[in-house]
C-alpha positions as CSV (number, residue, x, y, z in Angstrom):
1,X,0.0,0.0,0.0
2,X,1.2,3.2,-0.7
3,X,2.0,6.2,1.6
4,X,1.8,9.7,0.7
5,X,4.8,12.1,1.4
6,X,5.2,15.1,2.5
7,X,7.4,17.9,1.0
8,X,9.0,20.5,2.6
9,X,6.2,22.7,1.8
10,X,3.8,20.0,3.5
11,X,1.5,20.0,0.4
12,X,0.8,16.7,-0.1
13,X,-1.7,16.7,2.2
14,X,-3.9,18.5,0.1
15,X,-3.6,15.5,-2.4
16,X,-4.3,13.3,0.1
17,X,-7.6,14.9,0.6
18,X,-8.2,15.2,-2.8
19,X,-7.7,11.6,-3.2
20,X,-9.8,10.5,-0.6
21,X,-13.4,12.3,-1.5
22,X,-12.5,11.2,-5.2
23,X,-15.1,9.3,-7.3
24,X,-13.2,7.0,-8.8
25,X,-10.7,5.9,-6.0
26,X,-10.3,2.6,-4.9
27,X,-10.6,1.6,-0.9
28,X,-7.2,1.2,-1.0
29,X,-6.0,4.5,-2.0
30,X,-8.5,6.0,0.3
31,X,-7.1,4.2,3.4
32,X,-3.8,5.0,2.6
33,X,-4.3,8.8,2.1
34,X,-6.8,9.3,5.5
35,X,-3.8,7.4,7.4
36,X,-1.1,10.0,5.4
37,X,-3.5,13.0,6.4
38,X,-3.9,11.4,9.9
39,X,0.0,11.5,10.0
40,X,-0.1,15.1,8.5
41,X,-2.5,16.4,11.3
42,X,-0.5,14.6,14.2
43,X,2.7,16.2,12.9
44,X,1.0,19.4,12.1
45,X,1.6,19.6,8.8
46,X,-2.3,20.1,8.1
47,X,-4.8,21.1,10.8
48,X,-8.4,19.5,10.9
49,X,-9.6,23.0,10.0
50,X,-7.1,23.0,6.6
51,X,-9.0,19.7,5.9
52,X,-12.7,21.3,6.6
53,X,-11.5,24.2,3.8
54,X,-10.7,21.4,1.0
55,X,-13.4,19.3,2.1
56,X,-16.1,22.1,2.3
57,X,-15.4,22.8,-1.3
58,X,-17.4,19.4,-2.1
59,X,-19.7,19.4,0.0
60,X,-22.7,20.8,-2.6
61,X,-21.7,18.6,-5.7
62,X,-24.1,17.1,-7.1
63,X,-22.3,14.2,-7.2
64,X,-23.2,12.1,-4.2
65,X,-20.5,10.0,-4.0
66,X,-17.8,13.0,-3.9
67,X,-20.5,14.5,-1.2
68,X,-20.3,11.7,0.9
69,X,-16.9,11.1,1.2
70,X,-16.2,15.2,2.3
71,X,-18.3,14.5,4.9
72,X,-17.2,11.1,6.0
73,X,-13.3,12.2,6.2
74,X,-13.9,15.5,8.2
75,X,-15.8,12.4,10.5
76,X,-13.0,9.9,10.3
77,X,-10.6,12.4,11.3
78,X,-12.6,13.5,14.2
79,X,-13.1,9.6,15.3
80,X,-9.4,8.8,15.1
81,X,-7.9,11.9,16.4
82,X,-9.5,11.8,19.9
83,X,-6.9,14.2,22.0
84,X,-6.9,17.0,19.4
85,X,-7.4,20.4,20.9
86,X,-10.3,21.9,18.4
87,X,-11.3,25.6,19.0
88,X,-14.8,25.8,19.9
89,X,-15.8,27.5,17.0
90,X,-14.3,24.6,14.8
91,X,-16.7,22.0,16.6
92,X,-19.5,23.8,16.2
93,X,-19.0,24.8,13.0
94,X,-18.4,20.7,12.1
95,X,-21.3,20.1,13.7
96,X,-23.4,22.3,11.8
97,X,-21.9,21.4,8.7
98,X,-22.7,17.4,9.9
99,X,-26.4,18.9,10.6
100,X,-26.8,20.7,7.2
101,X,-27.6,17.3,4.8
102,X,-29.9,15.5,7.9
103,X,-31.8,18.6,8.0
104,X,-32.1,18.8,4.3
105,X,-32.8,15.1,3.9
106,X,-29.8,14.4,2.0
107,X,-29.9,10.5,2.5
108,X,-27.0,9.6,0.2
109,X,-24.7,11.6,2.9
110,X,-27.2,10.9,5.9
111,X,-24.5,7.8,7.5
112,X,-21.2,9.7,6.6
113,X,-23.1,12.7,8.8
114,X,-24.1,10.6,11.4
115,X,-20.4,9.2,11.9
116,X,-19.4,13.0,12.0
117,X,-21.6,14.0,15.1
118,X,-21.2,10.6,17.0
119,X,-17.5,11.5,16.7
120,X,-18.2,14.8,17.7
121,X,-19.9,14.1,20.8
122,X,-18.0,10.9,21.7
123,X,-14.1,12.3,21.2
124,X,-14.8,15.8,21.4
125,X,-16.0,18.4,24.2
126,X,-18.5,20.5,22.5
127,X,-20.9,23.1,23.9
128,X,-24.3,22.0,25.6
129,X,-26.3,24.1,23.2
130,X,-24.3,22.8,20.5
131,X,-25.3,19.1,21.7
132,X,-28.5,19.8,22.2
133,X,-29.3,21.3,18.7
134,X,-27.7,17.9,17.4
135,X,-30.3,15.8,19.3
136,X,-33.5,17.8,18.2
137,X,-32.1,17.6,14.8
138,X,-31.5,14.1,14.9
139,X,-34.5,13.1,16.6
140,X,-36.8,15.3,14.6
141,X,-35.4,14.5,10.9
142,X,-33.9,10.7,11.3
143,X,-36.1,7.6,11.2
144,X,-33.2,5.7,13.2
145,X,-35.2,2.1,13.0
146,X,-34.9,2.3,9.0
147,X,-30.8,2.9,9.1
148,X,-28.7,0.3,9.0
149,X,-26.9,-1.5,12.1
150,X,-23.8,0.8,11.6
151,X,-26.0,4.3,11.3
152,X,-28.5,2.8,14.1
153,X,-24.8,2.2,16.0
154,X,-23.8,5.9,15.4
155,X,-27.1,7.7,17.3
156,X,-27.0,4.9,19.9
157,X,-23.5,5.5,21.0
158,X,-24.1,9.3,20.6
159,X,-27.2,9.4,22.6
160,X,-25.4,7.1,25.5
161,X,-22.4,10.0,25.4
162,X,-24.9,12.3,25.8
163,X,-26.0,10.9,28.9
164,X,-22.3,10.2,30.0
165,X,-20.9,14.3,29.7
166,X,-24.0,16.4,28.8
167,X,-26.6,14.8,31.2
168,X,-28.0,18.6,31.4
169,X,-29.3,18.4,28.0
170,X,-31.1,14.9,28.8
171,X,-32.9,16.9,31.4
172,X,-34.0,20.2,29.6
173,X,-35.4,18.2,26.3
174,X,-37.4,16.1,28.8
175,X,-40.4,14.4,26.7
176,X,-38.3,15.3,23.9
177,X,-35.1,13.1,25.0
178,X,-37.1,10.0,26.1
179,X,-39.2,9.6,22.4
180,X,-35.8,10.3,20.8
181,X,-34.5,7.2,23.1
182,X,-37.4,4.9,22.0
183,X,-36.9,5.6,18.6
184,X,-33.4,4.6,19.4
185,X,-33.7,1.4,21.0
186,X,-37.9,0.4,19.5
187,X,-37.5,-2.8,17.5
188,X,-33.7,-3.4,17.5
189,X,-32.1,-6.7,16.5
190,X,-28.5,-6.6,16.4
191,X,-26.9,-7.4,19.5
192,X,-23.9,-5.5,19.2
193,X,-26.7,-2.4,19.6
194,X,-29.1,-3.6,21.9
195,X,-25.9,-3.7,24.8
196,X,-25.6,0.0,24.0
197,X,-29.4,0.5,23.5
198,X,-29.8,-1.1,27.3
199,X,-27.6,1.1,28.7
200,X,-28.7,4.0,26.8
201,X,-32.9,3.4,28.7
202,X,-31.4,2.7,32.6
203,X,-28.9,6.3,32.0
204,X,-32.1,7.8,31.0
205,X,-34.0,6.4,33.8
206,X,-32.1,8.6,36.2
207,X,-32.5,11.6,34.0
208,X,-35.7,12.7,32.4
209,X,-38.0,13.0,35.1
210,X,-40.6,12.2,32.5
211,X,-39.0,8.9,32.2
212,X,-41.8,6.9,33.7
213,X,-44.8,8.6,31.4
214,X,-43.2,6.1,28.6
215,X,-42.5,3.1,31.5
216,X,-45.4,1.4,29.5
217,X,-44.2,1.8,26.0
218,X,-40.3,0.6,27.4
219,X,-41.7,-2.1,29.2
220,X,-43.8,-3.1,25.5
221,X,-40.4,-3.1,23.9
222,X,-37.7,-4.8,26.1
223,X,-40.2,-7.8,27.6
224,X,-40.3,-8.7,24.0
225,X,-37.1,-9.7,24.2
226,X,-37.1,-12.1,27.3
227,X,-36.3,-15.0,27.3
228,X,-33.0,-14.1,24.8
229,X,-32.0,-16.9,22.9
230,X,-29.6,-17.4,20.1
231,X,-26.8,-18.7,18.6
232,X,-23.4,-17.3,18.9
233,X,-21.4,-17.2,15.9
234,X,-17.9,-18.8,16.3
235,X,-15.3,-16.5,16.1
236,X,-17.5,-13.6,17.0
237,X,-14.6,-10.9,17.9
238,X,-17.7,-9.0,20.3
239,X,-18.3,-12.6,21.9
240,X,-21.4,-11.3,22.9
241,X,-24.0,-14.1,24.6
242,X,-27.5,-14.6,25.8
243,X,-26.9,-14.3,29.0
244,X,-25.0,-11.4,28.8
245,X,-27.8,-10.0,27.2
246,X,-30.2,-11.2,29.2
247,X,-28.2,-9.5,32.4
248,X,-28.6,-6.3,31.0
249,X,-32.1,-6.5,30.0
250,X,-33.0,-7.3,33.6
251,X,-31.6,-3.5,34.6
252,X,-33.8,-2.2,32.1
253,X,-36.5,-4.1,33.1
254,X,-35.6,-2.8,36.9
255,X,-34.5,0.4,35.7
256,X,-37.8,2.2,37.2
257,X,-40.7,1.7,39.4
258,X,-43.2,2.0,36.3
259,X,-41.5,-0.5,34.4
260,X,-41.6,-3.1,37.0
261,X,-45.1,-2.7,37.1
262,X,-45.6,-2.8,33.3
263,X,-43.4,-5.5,33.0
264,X,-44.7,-8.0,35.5
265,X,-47.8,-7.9,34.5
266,X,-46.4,-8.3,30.7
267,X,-44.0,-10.9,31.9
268,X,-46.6,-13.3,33.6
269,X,-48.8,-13.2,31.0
270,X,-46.0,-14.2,28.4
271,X,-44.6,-16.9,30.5
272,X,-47.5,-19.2,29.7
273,X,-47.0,-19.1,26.6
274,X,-43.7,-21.6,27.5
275,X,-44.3,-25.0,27.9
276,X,-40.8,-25.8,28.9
277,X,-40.1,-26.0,32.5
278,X,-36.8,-24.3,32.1
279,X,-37.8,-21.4,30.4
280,X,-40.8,-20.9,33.0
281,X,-38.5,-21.1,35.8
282,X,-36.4,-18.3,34.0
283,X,-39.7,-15.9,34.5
284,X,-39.7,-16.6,37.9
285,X,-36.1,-16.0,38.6
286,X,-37.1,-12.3,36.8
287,X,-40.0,-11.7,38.5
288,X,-38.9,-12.3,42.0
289,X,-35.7,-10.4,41.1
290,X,-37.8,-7.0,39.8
291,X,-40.0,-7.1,43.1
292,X,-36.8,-7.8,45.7
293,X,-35.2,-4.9,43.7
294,X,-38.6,-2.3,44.5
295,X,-38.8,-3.8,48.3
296,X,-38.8,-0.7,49.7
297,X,-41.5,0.9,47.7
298,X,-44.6,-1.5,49.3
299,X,-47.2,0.1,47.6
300,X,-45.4,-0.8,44.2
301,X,-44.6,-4.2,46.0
302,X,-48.0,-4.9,46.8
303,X,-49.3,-4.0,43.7
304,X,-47.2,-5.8,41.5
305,X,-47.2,-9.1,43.7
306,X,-50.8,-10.8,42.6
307,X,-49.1,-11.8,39.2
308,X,-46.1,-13.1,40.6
309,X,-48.4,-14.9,43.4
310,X,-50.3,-16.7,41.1
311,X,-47.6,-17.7,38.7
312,X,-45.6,-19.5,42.0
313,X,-49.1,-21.5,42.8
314,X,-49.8,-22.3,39.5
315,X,-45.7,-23.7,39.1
316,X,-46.3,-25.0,42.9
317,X,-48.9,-27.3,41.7
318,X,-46.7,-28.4,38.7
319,X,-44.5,-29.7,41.6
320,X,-41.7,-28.5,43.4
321,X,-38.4,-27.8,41.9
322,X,-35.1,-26.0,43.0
323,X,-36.0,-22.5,40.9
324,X,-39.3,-22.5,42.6
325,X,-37.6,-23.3,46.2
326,X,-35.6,-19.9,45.1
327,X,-37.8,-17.9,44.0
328,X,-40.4,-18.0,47.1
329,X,-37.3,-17.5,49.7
330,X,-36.4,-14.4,48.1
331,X,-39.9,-13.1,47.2
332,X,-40.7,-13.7,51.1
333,X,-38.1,-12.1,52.2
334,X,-39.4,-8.9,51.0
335,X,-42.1,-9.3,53.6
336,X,-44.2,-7.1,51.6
337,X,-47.2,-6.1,54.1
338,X,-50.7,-7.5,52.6
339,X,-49.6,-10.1,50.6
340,X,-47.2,-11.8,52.9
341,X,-50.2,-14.7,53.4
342,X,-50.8,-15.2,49.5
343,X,-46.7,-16.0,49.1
344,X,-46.6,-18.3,52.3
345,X,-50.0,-20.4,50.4
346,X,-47.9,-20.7,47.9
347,X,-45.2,-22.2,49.7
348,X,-47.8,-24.4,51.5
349,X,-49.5,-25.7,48.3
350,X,-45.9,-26.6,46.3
351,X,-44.8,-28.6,49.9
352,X,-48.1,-30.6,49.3
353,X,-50.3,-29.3,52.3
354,X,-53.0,-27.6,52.0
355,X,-54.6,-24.2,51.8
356,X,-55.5,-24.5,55.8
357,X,-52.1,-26.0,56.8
């Protein structure tokens, strides 16, 4: 592969560039000339900013290969150069340039802008208004269940980076924040995104106080997933499994006080829908874990056990088995007031005695 050099003048750069965006140049002389011009800015040959000036000049071609690939370098570079110290007025001048063709519906450029404000946000510290006009831009123009898993990827790991360093912005958009998060996260398949979309919903949870006036629409989403099952691919490099899934689905599912109640009630009705003893027993082991997790809110408690009561005597009758034994322990030692008796029948009927025993 060949590298660019760099002349005394420190020109070259500006072929590299050139080279990059091209139409008609192949991935290998692209990945060679964004490593060269990662090399020129390091060494300070170029500047991100000298890059922005030869990329700007393509960014309203109609060509929208050439228009894609301005945008997507001033992105790479942003990704890849982490450290960088960027004026302020650069980043928000990127961002607004990133902004421009998801605003304008540009789809052929929508990804490569995408890339360029996930970078933004994730390597870079930019202004809270800046951040915020990139969420209600994204959220109001991008349909972020029709992009693909990498695009989907980009808003997922922006929106979590949000949380991380601009929680304040979270806050102030309010409704806003939490139906740009269920667009986010609101059918996704891919693994890889649902570990980010998981931690994306329990960050929110402690940060839009409006978080629990969508508890039942989060709760419809994410108990669609339970019980996770699937295959993992050999020689996945994310090695990512069901039950490491599964364990982060659980803090969603726990994340708030209205989704425990939506979810139980979701959760025992779906469990009979499993013959298998196993799978059933994995509902319990869920159920009982959401209410010992809300013990100290006994009206929730209390409201919340009836499903979970009735699930355990239905199982109990079933017979008795070493989940079960578990389950009604740990659900008794909330010693939720009111329902205490309808637990301990429960315990009665799977020992074989009876109701008056």
């Amino acid at each position: 592969m060949a590298m660019f050099g760099f002349g005394a003048l420190g020109e070259d750069w500006k072929q590299c560039a050139e080279t990059y965006v091209s139409p008609v140049a192949e991935d290998e002389a692209r990945v060679s000339a964004l490593n060269s011009l990662l090399i020129a800015v390091r060494r300070d040959k170029a500047s991100i900013g000298d890059v922005r000036e030869v990329a700007s000049e393509h960014l309203h071609t109609t060509d929208d290969v050439v228009r894609s690939r301005a945008v997507r370098l001033l992105g790479e570079l942003l990704l890849r150069l982490p450290g960088l110290s960027l004026a302020s007025e650069l980043l928000h001048s990127l961002a607004h340039e990133f902004l421009e063709p998801i605003a304008c519906q540009d789809t052929p450029v929508l990804s490569d802008a995408l890339l360029g404000l996930s970078a933004l946000i994730r390597a870079h510290p930019v202004e809270e208004e800046t951040v915020e006009l990139i969420c209600t831009t994204v959220s109001t123009h991008v349909m972020i269940s029709s992009l693909l898993q990498e695009s989907r990827m980009h808003v997922q790991t922006m929106l979590v980076e949000v949380c991380k360093k601009y929680s304040g912005v979270a806050t102030k958009l309010g409704k806003r924040w939490m139906s740009a998060v269920v667009e986010a996260v609101d059918g996704e398949k891919d693994p890889r995104n649902l570990l980010v979309c998981f931690d994306l919903v329990v960050r929110s949870s402690d940060m839009a106080k409006e978080f629990d006036e969508f508890a039942e629409e989060i709760a419809d989403i994410f108990v669609s997933y339970f019980p996770i099952t699937f295959k993992v691919k050999k020689n996945d490099p994310d090695a990512i499994t069901p039950s490491m899934l599964e364990a982060e689905l659980l803090k969603v599912l726990m994340c708030s006080s209205g989704v425990v109640k939506h979810s139980m009630t979701l959760l025992s009705g779906k469990a009979r829908e499993y013959p298998e003893e196993e799978l059933r027993g994995r509902f319990l082991q869920v159920m009982s874990a959401m209410i010992v997790s809300r013990a100290y809110d006994q009206p929730l408690v209390e409201e919340c056990a009836p499903p979970l009561c009735a699930f355990i005597r239905e199982e109990a009758l079933e017979g008795e088995s070493d989940v079960l034994r578990r389950v009604r322990v740990a659900v008794l030692d909330t010693r939720p007031p009111g329902w205490e008796c309808e637990v301990a029948a429960a315990v009665v009927y799977g020992s074989g005695g009876g109701e008056g025993e």
